[in-house]
N, C-alpha and C positions, 0 to 999 in steps of 0.2 A: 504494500500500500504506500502510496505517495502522499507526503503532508503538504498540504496548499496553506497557502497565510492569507487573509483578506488586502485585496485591493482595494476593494470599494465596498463598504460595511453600512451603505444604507438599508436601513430601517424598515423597507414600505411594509407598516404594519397593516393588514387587511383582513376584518372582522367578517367572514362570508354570508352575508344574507342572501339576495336574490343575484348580484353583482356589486364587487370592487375595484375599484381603479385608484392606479398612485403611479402619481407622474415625477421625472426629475431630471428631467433634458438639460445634460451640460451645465448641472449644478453645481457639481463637486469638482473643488478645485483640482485636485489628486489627481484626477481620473478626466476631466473635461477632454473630449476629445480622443481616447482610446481604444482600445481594441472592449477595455472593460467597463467601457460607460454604460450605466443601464440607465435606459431611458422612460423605460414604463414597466408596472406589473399589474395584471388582472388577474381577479379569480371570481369563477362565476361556478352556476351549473349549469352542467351540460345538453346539449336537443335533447339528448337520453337525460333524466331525471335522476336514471341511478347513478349520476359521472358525475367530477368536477373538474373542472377547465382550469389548468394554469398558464397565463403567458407571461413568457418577460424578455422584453425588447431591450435589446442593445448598440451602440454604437446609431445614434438618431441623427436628423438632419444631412442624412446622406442623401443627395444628390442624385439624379440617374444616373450621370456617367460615373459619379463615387458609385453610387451601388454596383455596379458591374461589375469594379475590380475590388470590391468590399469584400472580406469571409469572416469568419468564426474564428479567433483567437485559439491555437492549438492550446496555449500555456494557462488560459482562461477557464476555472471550472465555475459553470453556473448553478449556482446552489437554491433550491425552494425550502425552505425551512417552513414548517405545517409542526401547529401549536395547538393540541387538543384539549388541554387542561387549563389553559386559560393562565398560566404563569409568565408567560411570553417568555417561554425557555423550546426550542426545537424539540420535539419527541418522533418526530421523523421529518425525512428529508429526502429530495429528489435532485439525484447530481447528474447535468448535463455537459459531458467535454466532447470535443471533435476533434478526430482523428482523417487523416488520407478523407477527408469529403465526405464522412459518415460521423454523423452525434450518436454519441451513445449514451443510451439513458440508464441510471442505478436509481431503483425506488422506486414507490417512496420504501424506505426501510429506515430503521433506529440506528441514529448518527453516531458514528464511532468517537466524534467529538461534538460539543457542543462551543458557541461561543464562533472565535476568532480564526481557529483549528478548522480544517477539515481533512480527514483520509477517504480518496479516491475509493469505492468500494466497489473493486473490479473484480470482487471472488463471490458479490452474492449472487445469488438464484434471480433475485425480480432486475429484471432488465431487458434492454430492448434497444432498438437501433434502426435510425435512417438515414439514408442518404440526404445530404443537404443538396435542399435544391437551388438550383443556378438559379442566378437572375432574367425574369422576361420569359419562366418555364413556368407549366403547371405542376400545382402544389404535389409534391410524394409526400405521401402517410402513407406509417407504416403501422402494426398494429403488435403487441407481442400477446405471446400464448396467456398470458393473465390477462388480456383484455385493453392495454392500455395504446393510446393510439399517439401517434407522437408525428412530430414534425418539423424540420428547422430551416431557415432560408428567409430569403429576404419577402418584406412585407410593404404597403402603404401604410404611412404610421398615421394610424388611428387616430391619434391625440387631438382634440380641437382645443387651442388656444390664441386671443387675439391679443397678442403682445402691446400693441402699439395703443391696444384702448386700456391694456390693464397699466402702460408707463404714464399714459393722462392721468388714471385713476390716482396713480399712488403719488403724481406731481400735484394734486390736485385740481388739474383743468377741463375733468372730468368728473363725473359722478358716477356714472356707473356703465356696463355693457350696452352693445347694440345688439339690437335681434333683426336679422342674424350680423355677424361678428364677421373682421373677416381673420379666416385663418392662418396664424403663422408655417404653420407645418404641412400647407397644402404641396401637395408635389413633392415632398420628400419622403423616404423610406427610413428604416429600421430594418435588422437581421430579428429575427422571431423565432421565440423555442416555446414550444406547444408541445403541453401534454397533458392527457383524457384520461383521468384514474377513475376507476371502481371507486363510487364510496364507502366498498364495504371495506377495501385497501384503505382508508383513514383509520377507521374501525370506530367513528361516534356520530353519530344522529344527531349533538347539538354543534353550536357556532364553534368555530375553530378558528386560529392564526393563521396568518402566512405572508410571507416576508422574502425576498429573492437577496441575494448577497451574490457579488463574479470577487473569485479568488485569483489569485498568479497563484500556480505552483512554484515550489520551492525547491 
């Protein structure tokens, strides 16, 4: 097992009801601008009822011609930390790294460390893998023998934010948004790691955590 140290140890805590979103595009100094910037993280449930949907985007405000020549950070592990006892401490976790144009997904399973730690856990049983798909392709999902359906490659980034009315807002020469707004992240991409768990793979029927964290291996 390889020990990863955190790159970038944002927080996005997300209490799961119907849907959550936590955004943080080129926030963190550290990190603005790298292979391990995460840009957003959602969790929701899934078309199936029984599922729940993790995303977490990274590397944002790419470009089309950046996204073309954009990938997944080999040295970068994408970490989902899922909090079922309400302590906001990890009780399992979902580790995504890329290899030769394939992500490979561990989890969710019970983190061999907690905190700032993480060990790559490339000898459990739950996992699964796909090919990352190129830019300007249609989407590959892959799906593994547990159920879980996964997916990594570049995306339209979701996010709706109008910068320019929230900079009036907070100079005060403004009061508040337009309906509609116009979008700062219209036309730009994100790489996207998507993954469909069994809720019965959580193993609790109430609210749960979850939180994305990209590591460097060490």
């Amino acid at each position: 097992m390889k020990k990863s140290k955190i790159l970038l140890g944002t927080a996005l805590l997300a209490v799961i009801g119907l849907i959550t979103v936590a955004a943080d595009h080129i926030d963190a100094p550290a990190t603005q601008g790298t292979t391990a910037d995460i840009s957003d993280f959602y969790a929701f449930q899934g078309e199936n009822t029984d599922n729940l949907v993790f995303v977490a985007n990274v590397q944002g405000l790419l470009s089309p011609i950046a996204t073309d020549g954009a990938s997944f950070d080999e040295n970068v592990l994408v970490e989902i930390n899922i909090d079922t006892d309400g302590d906001s401490v990890e009780d399992l976790v979902i580790q995504a790294i890329p290899r030769d144009g394939v992500m490979h997904f561990f989890g969710p399973i019970l983190p061999s460390y907690t905190g700032k730690n993480s060990a790559i856990s490339e000898m459990s049983s739950v996992r699964g893998e796909v090919a990352i798909t190129p830019y300007g392709s249609n989407a590959i999902i892959a799906t593994s023998d547990a159920g879980i359906k996964m997916f990594a490659g570049p995306r339209d980034d979701p996010f709706f934010m109008d910068f320019a009315r929230y900079g009036e807002i907070i100079a005060g020469t403004a009061t508040g948004f337009n309906n509609p707004g116009a979008d700062t992240f219209a036309g730009s991409n994100v790489l996207s790691i998507v993954v469909e768990v069994p809720k019965q793979m959580i193993g609790t029927s109430g609210a749960i955590g979850a939180w994305v964290e990209a590591k460097v291996k060490q």
